[in-house]
C-alpha positions as CSV (number, residue, x, y, z in Angstrom):
1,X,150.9,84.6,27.5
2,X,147.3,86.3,27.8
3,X,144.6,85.0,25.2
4,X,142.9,86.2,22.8
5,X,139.7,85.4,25.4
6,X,141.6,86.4,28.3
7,X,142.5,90.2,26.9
8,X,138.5,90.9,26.1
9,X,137.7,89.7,29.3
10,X,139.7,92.4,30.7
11,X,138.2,94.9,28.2
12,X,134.8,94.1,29.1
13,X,135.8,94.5,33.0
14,X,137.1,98.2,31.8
15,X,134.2,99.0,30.4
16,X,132.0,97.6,32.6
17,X,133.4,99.2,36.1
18,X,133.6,102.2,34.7
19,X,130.2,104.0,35.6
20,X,130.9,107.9,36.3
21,X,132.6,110.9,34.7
22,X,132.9,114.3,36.5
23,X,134.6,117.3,34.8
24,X,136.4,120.4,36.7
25,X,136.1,123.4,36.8
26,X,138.0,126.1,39.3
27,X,138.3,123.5,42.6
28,X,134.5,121.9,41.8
29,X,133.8,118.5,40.1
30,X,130.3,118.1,38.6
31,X,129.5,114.8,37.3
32,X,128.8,114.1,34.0
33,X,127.1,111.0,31.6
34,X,129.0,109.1,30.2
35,X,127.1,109.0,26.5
36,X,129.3,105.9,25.0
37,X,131.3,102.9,26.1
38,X,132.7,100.6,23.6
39,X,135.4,98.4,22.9
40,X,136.9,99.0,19.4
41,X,137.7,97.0,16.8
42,X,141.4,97.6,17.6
43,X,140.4,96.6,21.6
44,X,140.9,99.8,22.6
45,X,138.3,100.4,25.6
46,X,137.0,103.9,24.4
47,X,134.7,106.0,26.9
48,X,133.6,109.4,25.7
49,X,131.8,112.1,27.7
50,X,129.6,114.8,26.6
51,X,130.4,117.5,29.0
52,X,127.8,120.3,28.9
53,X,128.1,122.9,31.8
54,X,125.4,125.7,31.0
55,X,127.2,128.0,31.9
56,X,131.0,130.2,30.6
57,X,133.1,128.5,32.3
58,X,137.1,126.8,31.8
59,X,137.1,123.3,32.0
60,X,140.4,122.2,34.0
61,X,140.2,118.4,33.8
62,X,138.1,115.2,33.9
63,X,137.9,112.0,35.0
64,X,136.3,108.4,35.2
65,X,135.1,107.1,38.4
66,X,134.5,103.3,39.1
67,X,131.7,101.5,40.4
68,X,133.3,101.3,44.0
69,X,133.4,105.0,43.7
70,X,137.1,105.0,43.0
71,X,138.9,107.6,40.8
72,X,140.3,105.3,38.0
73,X,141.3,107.7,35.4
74,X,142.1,111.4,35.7
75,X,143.5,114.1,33.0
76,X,143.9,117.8,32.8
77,X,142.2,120.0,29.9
78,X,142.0,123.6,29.5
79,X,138.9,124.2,27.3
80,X,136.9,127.5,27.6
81,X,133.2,127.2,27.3
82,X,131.3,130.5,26.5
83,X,127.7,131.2,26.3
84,X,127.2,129.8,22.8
85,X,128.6,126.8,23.3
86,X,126.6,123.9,24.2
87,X,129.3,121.4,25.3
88,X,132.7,119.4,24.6
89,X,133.5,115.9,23.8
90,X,136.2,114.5,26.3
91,X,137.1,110.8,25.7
92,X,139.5,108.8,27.2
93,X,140.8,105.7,25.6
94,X,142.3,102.4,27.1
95,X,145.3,100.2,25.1
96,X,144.6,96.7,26.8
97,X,147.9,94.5,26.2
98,X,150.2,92.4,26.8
99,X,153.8,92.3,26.6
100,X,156.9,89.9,27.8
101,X,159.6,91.6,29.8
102,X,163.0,89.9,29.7
């Protein structure tokens, strides 16, 4: 079985190769800043992404991209943006565990 030592290791590898987000809208990604990248008191690796377009737009998905430029985390959304509207919180959060199969 994993550590204790051995689990946060591969939390802080999470959070550390983890250095893009991009956001969707029609067939375009645009990229987007990541504004926070922690590891919780629970060990969840959490990443959360301010997405601010400028513009009215829908918002079909988002996504983390690694530092060897690698899509590791994709999901679809359907959030409509108007003109008042200054942005949407996205977040995506990672359960890091282990567990015995028999």
């Amino acid at each position: 079985m994993l550590t204790t030592a051995a689990l946060n290791d591969f939390r802080a590898f999470v959070k550390k190769k983890i250095w893009k987000a991009q956001y969707k809208v029609g067939s375009t990604w645009y990229d987007a800043t990541i504004s926070q990248s922690a590891i919780l008191g629970n060990g969840v690796v959490r990443i959360q992404i301010p997405i601010s377009p400028g513009f009215a737009c829908t918002i079909t998905g988002a996504r983390l991209i690694s530092t060897s430029n690698e899509v590791w985390a994709e999901k679809a959304i359907s959030v409509g943006i108007d003109d008042a509207a200054t942005s949407l919180l996205q977040w995506f959060e990672f359960v890091i565990t282990e567990s015995e199969v028999s």
